[in-house]
N, C-alpha and C positions, 0 to 999 in steps of 0.2 A: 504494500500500500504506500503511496508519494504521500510525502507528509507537505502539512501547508501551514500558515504564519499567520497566526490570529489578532484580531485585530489590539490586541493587549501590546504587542509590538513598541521598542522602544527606539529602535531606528538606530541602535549600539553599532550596527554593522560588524560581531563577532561572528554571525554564520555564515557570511560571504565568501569568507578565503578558507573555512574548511570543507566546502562542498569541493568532492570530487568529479563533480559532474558539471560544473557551474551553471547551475539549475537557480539561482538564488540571486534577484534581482530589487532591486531599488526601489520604490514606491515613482511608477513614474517612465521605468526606463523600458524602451522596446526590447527584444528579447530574439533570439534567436538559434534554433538548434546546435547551428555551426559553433556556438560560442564557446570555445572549453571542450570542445569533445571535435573525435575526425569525421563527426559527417559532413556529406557532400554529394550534392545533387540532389535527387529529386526523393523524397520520403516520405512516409503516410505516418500524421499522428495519431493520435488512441481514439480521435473521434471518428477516425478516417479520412480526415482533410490531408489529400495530397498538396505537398511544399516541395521548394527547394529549403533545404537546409537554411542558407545562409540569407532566407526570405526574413524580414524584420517583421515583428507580431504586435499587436498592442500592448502594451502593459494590463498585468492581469489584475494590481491594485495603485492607484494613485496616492493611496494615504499611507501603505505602509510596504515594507517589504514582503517578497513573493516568491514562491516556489513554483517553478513550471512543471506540473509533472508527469509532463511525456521526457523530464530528462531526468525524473530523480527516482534512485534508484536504494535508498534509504542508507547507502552507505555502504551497498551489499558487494562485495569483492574488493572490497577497500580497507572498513573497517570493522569493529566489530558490532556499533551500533551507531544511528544516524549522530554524524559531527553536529551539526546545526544543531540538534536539544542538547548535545553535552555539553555545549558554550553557551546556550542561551542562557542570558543571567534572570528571567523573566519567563522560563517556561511556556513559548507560545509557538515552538516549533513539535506541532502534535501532527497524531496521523488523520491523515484525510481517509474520510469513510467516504469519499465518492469515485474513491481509484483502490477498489482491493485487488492484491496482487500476491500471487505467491512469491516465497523466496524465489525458485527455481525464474519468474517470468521474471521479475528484478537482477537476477543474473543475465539473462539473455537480454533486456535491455541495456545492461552494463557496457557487455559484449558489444552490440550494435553500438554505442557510442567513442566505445574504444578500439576502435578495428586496429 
């Protein structure tokens, strides 16, 4: 399951440099697959909206920071639990119950990001 950044959010910006996936964006900033990981070219995200990669997306919250998560992969083949909640000093990087995902799909997403 992609965890996502609750509006409690204090805007610290400690979860941004330990995602492995840089899935973790700014309140405000557009966003894009290619960013931190080797995709490239043309890709389907989880809603089925085919992209290129390196396509600029809206921002997903203007008030606070954000987790994209067709890139976040909770930390799985990296660490041993998601960076973003062990550094949040404020507890607001929780799982999102609208992307359940097994370990094994969160590896294969990993995969597809780090070819």
């Amino acid at each position: 399951m992609a965890l996502k950044i609750t509006d409690e959010c204090i805007v610290c910006s400690a979860c941004i440099s330990e995602c492995p996936n840089n899935a973790i964006y700014e309140a405000g900033t557009e966003w894009a697959m290619a960013d931190g990981t080797s995709l490239h070219g043309q890709i389907t995200l989880h809603d089925g909206t085919a992209t290129d990669a390196g396509s600029l997306h809206s921002p997903l919250s203007n008030d606070y920071y954000y987790i994209v998560p067709d890139k976040c992969t909770e930390c799985q083949g990296f660490h041993e639990e998601p960076q973003c909640a062990t550094v949040c000093p404020v507890d607001c990087c929780v799982p999102d119950e609208m992307y359940q995902e097994t370990v094994a799909a969160l590896l294969e997403k990993k995969e597809k990001l780090h070819v």
